[in-house]
C-alpha positions as CSV (number, residue, x, y, z in Angstrom):
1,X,-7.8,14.2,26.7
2,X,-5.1,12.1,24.8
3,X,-7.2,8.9,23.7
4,X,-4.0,6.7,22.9
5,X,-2.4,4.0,24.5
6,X,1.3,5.1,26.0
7,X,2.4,1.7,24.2
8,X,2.7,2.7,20.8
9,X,4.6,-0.1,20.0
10,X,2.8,-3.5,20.8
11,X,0.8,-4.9,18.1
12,X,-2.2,-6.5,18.9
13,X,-2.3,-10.3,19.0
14,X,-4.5,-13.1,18.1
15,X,-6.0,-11.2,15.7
16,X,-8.3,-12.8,12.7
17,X,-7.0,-12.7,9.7
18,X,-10.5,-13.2,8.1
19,X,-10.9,-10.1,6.6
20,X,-14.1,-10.4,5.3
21,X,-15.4,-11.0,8.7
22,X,-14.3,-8.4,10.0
23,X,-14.9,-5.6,8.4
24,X,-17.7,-4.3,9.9
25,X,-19.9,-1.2,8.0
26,X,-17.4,-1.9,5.0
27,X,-18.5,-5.8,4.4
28,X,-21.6,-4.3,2.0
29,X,-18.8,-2.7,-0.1
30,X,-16.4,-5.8,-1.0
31,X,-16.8,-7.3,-4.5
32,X,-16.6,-5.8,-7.8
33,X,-19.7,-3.4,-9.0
34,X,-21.0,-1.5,-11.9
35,X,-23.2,1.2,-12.5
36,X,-24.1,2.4,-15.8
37,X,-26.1,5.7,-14.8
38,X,-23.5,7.9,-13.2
39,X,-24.4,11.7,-13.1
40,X,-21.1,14.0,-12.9
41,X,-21.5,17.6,-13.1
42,X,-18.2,19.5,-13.6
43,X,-16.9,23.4,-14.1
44,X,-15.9,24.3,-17.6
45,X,-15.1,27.7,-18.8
46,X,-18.8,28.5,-20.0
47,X,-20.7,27.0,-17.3
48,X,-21.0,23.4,-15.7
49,X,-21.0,20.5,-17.6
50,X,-23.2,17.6,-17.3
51,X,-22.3,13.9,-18.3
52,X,-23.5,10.5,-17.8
53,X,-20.6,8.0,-17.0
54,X,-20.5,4.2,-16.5
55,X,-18.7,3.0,-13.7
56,X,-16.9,-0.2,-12.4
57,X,-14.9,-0.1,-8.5
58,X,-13.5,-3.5,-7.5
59,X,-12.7,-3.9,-4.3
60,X,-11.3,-6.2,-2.3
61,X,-10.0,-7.2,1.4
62,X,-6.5,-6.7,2.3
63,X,-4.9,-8.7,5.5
64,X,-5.1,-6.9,8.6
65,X,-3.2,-3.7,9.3
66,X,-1.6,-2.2,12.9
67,X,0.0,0.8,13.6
68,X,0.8,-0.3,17.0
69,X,-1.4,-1.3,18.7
70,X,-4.1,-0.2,16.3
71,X,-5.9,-2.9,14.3
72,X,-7.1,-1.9,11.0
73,X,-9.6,-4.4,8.3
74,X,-9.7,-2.8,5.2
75,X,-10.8,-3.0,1.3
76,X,-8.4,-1.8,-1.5
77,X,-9.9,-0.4,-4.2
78,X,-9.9,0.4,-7.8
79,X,-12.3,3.2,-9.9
80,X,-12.7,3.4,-13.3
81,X,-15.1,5.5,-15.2
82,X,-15.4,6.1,-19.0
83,X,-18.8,7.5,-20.8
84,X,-20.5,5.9,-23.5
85,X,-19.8,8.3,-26.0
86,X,-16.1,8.2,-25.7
87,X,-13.4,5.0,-24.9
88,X,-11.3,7.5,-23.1
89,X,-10.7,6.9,-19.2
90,X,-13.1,9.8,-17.9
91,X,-12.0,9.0,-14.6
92,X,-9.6,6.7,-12.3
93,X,-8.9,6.4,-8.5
94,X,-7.0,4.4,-6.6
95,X,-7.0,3.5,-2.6
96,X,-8.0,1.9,0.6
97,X,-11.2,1.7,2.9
98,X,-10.1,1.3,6.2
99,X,-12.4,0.0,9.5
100,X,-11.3,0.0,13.2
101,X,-13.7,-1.9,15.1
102,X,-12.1,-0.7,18.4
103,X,-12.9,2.7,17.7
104,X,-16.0,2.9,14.6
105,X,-13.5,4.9,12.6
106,X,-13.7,4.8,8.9
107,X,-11.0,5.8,6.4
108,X,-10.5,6.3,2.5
109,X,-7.7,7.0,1.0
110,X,-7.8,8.2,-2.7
111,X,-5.5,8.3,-5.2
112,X,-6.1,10.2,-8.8
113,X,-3.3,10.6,-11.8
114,X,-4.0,14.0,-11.9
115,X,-1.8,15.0,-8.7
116,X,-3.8,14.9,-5.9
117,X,-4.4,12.3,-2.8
118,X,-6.6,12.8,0.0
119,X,-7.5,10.6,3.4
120,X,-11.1,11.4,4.1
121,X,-12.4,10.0,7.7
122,X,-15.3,9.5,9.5
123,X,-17.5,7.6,12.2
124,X,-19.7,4.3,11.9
125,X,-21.3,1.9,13.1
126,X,-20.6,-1.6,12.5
127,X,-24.2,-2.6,10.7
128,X,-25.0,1.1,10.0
129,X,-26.8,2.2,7.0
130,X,-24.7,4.8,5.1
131,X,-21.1,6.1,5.6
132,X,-19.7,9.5,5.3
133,X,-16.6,10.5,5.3
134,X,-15.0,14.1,5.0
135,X,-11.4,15.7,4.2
136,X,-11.0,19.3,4.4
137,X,-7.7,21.1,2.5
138,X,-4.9,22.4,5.4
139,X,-6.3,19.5,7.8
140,X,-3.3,17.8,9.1
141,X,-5.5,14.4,10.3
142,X,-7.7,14.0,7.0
143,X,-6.6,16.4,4.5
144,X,-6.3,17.0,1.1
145,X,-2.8,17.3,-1.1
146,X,-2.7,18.6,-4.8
147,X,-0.1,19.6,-7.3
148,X,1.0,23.5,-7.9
149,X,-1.7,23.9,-11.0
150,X,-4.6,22.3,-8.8
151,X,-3.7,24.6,-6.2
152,X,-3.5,27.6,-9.0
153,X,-6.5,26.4,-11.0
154,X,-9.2,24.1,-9.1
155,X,-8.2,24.8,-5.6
156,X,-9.8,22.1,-3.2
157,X,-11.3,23.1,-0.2
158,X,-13.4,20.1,0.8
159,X,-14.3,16.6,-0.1
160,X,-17.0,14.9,1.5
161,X,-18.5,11.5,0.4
162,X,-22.4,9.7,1.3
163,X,-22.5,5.8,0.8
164,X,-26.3,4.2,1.1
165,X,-27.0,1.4,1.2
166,X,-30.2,-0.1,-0.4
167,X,-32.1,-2.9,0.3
168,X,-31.6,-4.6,-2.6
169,X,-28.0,-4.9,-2.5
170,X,-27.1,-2.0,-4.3
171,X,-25.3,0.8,-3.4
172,X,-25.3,4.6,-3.9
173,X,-23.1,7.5,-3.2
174,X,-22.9,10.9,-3.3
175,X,-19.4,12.7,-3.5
176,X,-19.1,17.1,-2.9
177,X,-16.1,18.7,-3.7
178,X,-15.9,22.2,-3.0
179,X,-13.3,23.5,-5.6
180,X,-12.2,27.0,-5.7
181,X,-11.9,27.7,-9.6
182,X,-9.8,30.6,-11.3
183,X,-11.7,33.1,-12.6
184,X,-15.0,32.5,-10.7
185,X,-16.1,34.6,-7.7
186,X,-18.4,31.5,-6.2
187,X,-16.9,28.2,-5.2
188,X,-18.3,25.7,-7.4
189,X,-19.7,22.1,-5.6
190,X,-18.5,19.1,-8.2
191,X,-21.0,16.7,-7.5
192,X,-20.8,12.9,-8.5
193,X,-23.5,10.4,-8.0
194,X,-24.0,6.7,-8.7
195,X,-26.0,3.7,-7.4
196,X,-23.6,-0.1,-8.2
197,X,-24.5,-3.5,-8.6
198,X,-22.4,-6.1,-7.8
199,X,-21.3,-8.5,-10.4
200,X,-18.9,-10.6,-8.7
201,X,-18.2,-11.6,-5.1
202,X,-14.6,-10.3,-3.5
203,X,-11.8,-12.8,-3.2
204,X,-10.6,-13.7,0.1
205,X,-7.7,-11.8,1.7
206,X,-4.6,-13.9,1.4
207,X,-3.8,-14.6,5.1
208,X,-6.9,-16.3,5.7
209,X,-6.6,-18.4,2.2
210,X,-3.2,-19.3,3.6
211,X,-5.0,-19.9,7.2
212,X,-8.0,-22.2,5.5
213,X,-5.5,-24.2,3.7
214,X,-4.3,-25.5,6.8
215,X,-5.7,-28.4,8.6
216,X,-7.7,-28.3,11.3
């Protein structure tokens, strides 16, 4: 059964445009964070490869989104990873975390400078513990899209990512990526893992600075 509207034009009004407050199972993630004890474990030509990588993801609320009459809250969001051994950039990402209280859907979008995107999606509640979110290569809904070497060299099958939350604040997550690599007969899992602290608090979205500023 079709679950949309036959109105896909009309945009929802009335709608908040406090962010923050609205952004259900994602509120936990807005602010800027660190973690210092970041386990990747890659594939290299003579086995996999462990490192230890520090990490800092800001993130921070974006004004309301609609397709239509869908209303989206969301977070955008910045990686960047580097190892203490080297001031290289080890890794960086790019994107969105999207919420749609109508529905519990959750969305990233990622970005990397490598040639490859992905929109990974999933469902939640709105004060629910953990998040997961999947993408799966050929999906046409939350799907995966690399460049011609990826394809030839690290084929992507499946990306799937586990946020916790933790008591104290803190966050963890677990992110699978099934690649298929050149040369090997087993698909290898690259597995990163990290638990953040935040170190700053998120700014608010700009629609609702513009809507505080004005008097009551």
């Amino acid at each position: 059964m079709n679950p949309f509207p036959d109105d896909i034009f009309t945009e929802p009004e009335d709608v908040d445009p406090d962010t923050l407050a609205n952004l259900g199972p994602l509120t936990r993630l807005a602010g800027i964070w660190e973690g210092r004890k970041g386990i990747d474990l890659n594939p290299k030509a003579d086995g996999p490869e462990r490192r230890v990588y520090l990490e800092r993801i800001e993130m921070q609320p974006i004004d309301p989104q609609a397709n239509g009459p869908q209303l989206l809250y969301g977070l955008r969001y910045h990686v960047h990873i580097n190892t203490e051994e080297e001031d290289i950039t080890f890794h960086d990402q790019v994107g969105y975390w999207l919420w749609e209280p109508a529905t519990g859907l959750i969305m990233q979008t990622l970005a990397i400078p490598r040639g490859q995107v992905a929109l990974a999606g999933g469902q939640a509640n709105p004060d629910g513990s953990s998040l997961v979110v999947r993408a799966k290569r050929g999906d046409t809904e939350y799907g995966i899209a690399s460049t011609a070497f990826l394809e030839y060299a690290f084929h992507t099958d499946s990306y799937e990512l586990t946020v916790t939350f933790n008591a104290d604040g803190s966050w963890s997550y677990v992110s699978d990526t099934m690649l298929a690599v050149r040369g090997q007969a087993e698909p290898f899992r690259h597995r990163d893992r990290n638990t953040l602290t935040k170190v700053a608090d998120p700014t608010p979205n700009p629609l609702a600075l513009i809507a505080a500023s004005k008097p009551a």
